[in-house]
Each structure stands twice: as structure tokens, then as C-alpha cells.
C-alpha angles and dihedrals in degrees: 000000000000120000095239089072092040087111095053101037084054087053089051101038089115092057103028119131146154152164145069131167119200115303096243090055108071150010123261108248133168114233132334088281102066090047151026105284125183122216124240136143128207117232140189134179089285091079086058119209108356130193106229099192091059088051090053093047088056089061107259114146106184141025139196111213126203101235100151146020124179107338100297107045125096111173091238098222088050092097090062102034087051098054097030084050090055091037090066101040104270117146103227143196136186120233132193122207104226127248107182097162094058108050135355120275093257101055084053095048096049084047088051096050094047096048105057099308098104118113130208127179103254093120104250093070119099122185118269117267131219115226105203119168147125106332107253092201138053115304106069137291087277097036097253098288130128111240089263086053098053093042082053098059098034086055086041089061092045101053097044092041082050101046084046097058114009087250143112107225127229119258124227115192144105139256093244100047086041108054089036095042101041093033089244093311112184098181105108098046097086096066108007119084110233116230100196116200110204127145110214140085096271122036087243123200103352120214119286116288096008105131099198129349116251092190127036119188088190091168142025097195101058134136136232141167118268093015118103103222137349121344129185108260120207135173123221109231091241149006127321088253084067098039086057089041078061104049097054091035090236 
């Protein structure tokens, strides 16, 4: 996703994964092509200006937008890709990179949800994902907490993201950081839609417990109409009619 992750996530492309939407929402599949899958990308400040009219013309249908990191960080091009976004048709969401060794998961959450993670039901408005992974800085791949510590903070993001806006938020992640970092935790997966990052032609082993993925990132070099470079390509585990269901929690 960001930029600032780009050397780890290259270490990890083989294992990378994400996505999962309640279990109640959707059938398990095994890939896009055992199912109907819906387009979208993920973008932060590093795709520059972008011309979201030409992206929706290309037939994408959602977008995750980098609007936090930590709790002092705004990507900086998030308010107009957000409205812009929502302006062509796109269904958006907001997402915020992870810092667990700086501040507790519900500082982060609050700043997340003040900051362009709110949702309303307007049906373009997903819920707000975390993007959690291999730290890209100083203080150990899994940011020097024991696997407790992690599901702790981890718990700690959700319920206050959750008391902040009614809804359960997405979770970016993939299979290898998750199983080593939260010890296999499978708590989450009953409510919170898995977003599974995995390069590669097939999702592959999802996290422990996750039943199906709702999100899948399945390239980091795609292309895509009105944006300048490579952009992170995903596919949504269903139709646009879901993928809406979703956005107003219905």
C-alpha cells in the first residue's frame, strides 16, 4: 500500500494476503474465478492526482484511501481522493497503516475516525479498514509485542472504531504476519471483513479462523485508467449489489 512499506511487502510478496466480510454476507470461494468478483484498487498520496472519472470508466467500482498512520499522519491527497472518489461513483473507504508500538489501538482509532474514517450510509461508504502488517520501521516485524499484546491492541482498535462509528472495520493483513504476530488469533473473523493481501494468481491459505476473504489486494503493479504508474489492484468477494449491502451495513 504506502510507499513507506514498499521494502518489506516486497520481502513478503510471496505470502502476502487480505480480506473477509461477515460471515452471513457472502459465500466462501476460492478465488475470482469461482465466483462473481468486483474490481477496485487502494491508493495513497504516492499515485499522485488522480482522475477519478477515468478510473470509473475503466470499471473500477471501490477504493480504499490512505487517510491515517500512527496518530499524526494524514496522507495529505486523501480529502480529494476521497470526495473525488465518491464524486465518480466509487464506492470508497478510508484505511489507517497500523502503528502498535507508538500509541494504544484506541488513540489510533479515535485519530482514524476523526480524521476521514467516519461512515455514513449513503451507499458509497465503506467502513474504514485497518491495515495491520510487517512493521516497515525500527521496533521488530511484529513491533516488539508478545502475541497478547498485539491481540490487545488489535481488540483495543476495533471496539473503539466500532463504538465511534456502529461498524465493524475492515482488516488488512496477511496470512504470514497474522498467524506469527497474533499468535493465530481467530477472534475478529466472526464480525470483521478480511481484507487478504497476497500477490499471486489464487488467495492462497487464509489466516487462521477466516472462513472466506471479503477483500483481496492480489497485485501491487496494476494498471488502471486516470492514474499515472502502478497502482494495487483487489477484487470484492461478490457483486456490486453486495459490495453496496456492505457499505450501508444492511
Amino acid at each position: 500500500m504506502a510507499r513507506t512499506r514498499l521494502s518489506v511487502r516486497r520481502l513478503l510478496a510471496a505470502g502476502l494476503a487480505a480480506a473477509a466480510t461477515a460471515a452471513a454476507a457472502l459465500v466462501a470461494t476460492a478465488g475470482p474465478a469461482a465466483a462473481a468478483t468486483t474490481p477496485g484498487i487502494d491508493v495513497s498520496r504516492y499515485q499522485g492526482s488522480i482522475n477519478w472519472t477515468s478510473v470509473r470508466n475503466s470499471g473500477i467500482q471501490f477504493a480504499f484511501i490512505k487517510a491515517t498512520e500512527g496518530t499524526s499522519y494524514k496522507d495529505p491527497n486523501f480529502n480529494a481522493n476521497y470526495v473525488n472518489a465518491y464524486n465518480a461513483g466509487v464506492i470508497r473507504g478510508a484505511y489507517h497503516f497500523a502503528r502498535p508500538n507508538i500509541s494504544a489501538g484506541s488513540t489510533q482509532a479515535n485519530y482514524l475516525a476523526s480524521n476521514g474514517g467516519a461512515w455514513s450510509a449513503d451507499s458509497r461508504t465503506l467502513p474504514a479498514a485497518l491495515d495491520i502488517e510487517g512493521n516497515p520501521y525500527s521496533g521488530g516485524y511484529c513491533y516488539g509485542l508478545s502475541t497478547t499484546g498485539m491481540r490487545n491492541w488489535i481488540q483495543d482498535f476495533l471496539n473503539t472504531y466500532r463504538s465511534r462509528t456502529g461498524r465493524y472495520a475492515v482488516i488488512y493483513t496477511t496470512t504470514s504476519w497474522w498467524n506469527q504476530c497474533t499468535g493465530s488469533w481467530t477472534g475478529p473473523w466472526a464480525n470483521h471483513p478480511l481484507w487478504l493481501a497476497r500477490w499471486a494468481s489464487s488467495p492462497g491459505t487464509l489466516p487462521a479462523g477466516a472462513p472466506f476473504w471479503s477483500f483481496w489486494q492480489y497485485t501491487d503493479s496494476g494498471t488502471v485508467s486516470g492514474i499515472s504508474g502502478n497502482v494495487d489492484r483487489n477484487y470484492w468477494n461478490g457483486d456490486r449489489s453486495r459490495l453496496i449491502a456492505l457499505a450501508n451495513n444492511t
